[in-house]
C-alpha positions as CSV (number, residue, x, y, z in Angstrom):
1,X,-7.0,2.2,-14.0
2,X,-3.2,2.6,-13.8
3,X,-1.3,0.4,-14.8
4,X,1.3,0.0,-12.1
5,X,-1.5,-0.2,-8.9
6,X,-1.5,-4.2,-9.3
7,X,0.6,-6.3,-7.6
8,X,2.5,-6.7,-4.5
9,X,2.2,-3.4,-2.2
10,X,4.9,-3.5,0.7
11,X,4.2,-1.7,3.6
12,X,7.5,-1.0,5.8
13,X,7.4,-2.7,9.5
14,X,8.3,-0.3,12.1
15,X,11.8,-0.8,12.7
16,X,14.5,1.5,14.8
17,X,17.3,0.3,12.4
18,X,17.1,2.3,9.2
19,X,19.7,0.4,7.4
20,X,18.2,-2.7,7.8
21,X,15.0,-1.1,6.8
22,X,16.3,-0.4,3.7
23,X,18.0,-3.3,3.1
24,X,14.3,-4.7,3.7
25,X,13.0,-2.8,1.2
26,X,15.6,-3.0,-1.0
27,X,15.1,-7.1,-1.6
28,X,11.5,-6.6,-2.1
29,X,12.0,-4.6,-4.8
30,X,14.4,-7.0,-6.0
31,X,11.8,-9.7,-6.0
32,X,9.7,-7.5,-8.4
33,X,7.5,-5.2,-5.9
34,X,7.0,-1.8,-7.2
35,X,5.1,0.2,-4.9
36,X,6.0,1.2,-1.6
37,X,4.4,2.5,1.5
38,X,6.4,4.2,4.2
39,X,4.9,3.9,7.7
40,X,6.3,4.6,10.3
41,X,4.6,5.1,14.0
42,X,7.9,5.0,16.2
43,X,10.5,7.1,15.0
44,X,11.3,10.9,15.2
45,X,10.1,13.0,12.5
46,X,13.9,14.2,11.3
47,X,14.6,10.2,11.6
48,X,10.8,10.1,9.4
49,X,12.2,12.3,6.8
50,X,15.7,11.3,6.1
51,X,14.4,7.5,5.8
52,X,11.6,8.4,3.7
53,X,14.1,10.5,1.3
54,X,16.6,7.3,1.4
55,X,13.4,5.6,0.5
56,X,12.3,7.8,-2.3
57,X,15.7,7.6,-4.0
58,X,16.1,3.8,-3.9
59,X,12.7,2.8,-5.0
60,X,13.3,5.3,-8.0
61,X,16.4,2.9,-8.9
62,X,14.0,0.2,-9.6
63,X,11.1,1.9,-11.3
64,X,9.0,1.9,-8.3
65,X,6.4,4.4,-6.5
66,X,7.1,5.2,-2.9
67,X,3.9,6.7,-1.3
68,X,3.7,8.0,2.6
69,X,1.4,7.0,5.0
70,X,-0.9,9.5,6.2
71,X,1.3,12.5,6.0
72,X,0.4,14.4,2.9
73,X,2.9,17.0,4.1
74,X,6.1,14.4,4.4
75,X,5.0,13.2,1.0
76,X,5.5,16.5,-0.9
77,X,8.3,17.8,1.2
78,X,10.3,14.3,0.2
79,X,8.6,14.5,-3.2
80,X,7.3,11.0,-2.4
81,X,5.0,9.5,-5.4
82,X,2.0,10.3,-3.7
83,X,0.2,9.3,-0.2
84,X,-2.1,7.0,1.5
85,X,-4.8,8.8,4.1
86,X,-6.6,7.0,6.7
87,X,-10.4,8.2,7.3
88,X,-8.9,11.3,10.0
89,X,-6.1,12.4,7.6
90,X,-7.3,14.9,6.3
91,X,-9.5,15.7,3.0
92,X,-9.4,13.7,0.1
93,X,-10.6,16.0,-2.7
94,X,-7.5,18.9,-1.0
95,X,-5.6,15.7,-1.0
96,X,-5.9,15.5,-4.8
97,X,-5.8,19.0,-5.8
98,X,-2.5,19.5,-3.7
99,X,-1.0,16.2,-5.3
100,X,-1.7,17.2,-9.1
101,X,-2.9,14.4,-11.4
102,X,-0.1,12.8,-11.7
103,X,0.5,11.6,-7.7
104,X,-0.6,8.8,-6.3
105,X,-3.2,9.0,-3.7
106,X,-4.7,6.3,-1.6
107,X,-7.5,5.9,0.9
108,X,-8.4,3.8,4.0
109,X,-12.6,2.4,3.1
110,X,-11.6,-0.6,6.2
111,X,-14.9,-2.5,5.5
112,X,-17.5,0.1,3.9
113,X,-18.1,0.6,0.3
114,X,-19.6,3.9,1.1
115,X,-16.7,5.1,1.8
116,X,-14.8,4.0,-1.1
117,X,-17.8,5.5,-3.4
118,X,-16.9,8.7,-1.6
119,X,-12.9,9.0,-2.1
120,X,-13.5,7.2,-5.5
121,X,-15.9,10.2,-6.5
122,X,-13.1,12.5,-4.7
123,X,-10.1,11.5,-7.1
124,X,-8.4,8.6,-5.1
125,X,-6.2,5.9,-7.2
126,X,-7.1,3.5,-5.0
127,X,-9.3,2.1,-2.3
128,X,-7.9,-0.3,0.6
129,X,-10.1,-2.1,2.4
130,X,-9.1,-4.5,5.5
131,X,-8.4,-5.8,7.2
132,X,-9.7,-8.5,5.2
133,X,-7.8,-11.0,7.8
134,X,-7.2,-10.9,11.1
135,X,-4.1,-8.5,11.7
136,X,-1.4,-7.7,14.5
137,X,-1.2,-4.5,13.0
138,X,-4.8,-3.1,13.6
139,X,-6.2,-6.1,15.8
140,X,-8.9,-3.9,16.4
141,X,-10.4,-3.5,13.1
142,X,-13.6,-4.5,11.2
143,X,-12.9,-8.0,8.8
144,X,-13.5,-6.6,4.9
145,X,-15.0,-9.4,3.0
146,X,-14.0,-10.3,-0.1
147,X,-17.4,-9.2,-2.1
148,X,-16.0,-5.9,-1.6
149,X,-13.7,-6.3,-4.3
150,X,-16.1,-8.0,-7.0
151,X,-18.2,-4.5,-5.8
152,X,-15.3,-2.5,-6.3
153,X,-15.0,-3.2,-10.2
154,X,-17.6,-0.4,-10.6
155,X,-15.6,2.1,-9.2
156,X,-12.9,4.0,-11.3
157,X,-10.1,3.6,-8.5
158,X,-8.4,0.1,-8.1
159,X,-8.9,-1.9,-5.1
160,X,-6.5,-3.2,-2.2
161,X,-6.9,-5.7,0.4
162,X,-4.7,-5.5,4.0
163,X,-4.6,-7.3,7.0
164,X,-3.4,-10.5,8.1
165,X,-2.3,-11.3,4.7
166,X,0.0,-14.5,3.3
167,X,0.8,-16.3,0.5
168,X,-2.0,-19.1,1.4
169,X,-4.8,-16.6,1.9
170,X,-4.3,-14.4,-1.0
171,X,-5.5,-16.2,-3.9
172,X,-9.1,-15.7,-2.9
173,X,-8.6,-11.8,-2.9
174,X,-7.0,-11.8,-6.2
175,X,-9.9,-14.2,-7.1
176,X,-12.5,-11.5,-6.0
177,X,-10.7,-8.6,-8.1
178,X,-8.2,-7.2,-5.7
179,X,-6.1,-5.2,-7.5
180,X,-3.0,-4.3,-4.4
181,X,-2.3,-7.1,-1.9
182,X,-0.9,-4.6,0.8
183,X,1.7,-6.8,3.3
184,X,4.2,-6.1,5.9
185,X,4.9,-9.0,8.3
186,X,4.9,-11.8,5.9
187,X,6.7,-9.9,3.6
188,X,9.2,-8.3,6.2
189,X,9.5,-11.1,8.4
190,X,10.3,-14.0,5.7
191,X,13.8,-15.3,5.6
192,X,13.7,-14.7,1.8
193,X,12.2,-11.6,1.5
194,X,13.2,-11.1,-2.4
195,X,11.6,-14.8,-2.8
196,X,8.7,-13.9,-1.1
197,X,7.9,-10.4,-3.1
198,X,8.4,-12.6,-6.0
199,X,5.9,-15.7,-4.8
200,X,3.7,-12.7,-4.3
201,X,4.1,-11.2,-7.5
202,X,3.3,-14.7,-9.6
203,X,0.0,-15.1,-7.6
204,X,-0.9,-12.0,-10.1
205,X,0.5,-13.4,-13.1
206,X,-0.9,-16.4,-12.8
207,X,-4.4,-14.6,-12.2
208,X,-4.8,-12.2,-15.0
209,X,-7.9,-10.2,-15.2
């Protein structure tokens, strides 16, 4: 298990002002967060590529891993840390052998464990399931339940929860064995974002494995 997939995982909101996106960013890094996903479903690709690069270089100033969401292409062209692929993103196992050992690579498993035996036995670091509450993001999709992650502790990747999640409704997922708590709006939406990454970051301390 790497060491560094535990924690607060911040997800970027779609948002047409880059700055303030990276000023987003920028405090939850400051609140301790240190891994990043880029997403991005609204803006041009040029606009997709210059932010992710602004990206890559600022969470490298705080010791932090900046992945891509579900462009493996973006992520090597930018020299991201790695990527996360949904379940049409393309192939895991190519996924792996283009990213080198040393890459992070992620993969969507929503709310079956067959999948995440699958990209577990293909190489991924980790494996998100979700959403595990209900979401404004992906309304649509299946709830995960939290015995996922006690079932997870048998695979080699770590485990990550999305969807729907807050402060109040994390402890039980860290309780279960979640590894990642993946968040965008109540991480990007709080007037304190820095706090919040932080309040996020002691649920974990304060639940050691």
């Amino acid at each position: 298990m790497r060491p560094e997939l535990r924690g607060l995982y911040a997800i970027t909101p779609d948002m047409a002002d880059g700055a303030r996106l990276l000023a987003g960013v920028e405090a939850a890094l400051a609140g301790g967060c240190r891994i990043v996903q880029y997403r991005d479903k609204v803006s041009t690709m040029p606009e997709c590529v210059a932010r992710a690069r602004a990206l890559r270089d600022l969470t490298r100033r705080y010791g932090a891993k900046l992945l891509i969401n579900d462009d493996l292409a973006m992520a090597v062209l930018v020299d991201a840390d790695g990527v996360h692929l949904g379940r049409d993103d393309g192939n895991l196992m190519a996924a792996r052998a283009l990213l080198g050992p040393t890459r992070l690579l992620g993969a969507s498993c929503y709310a079956d464990f067959a999948a995440a035996q699958a990209a577990d036995a293909a190489g991924v670091d980790y494996v998100a399931f979700g959403a595990v509450y209900p979401s404004s993001t992906k309304p649509h999709a299946p709830l995960a339940t939290p015995d996922l992650f006690s079932r997870a502790a048998t695979l080699n990747a770590c485990s990550c929860a999305i969807g729907g999640i807050t402060l109040d409704n994390a402890p039980p997922l860290i309780a279960a064995g979640c590894d990642l708590l993946a968040v965008i709006t109540d991480l990007f939406s709080a007037p304190d974002i820095t706090a919040r990454a932080a309040a996020y970051q002691r649920l974990f301390q304060e639940n050691q494995p």
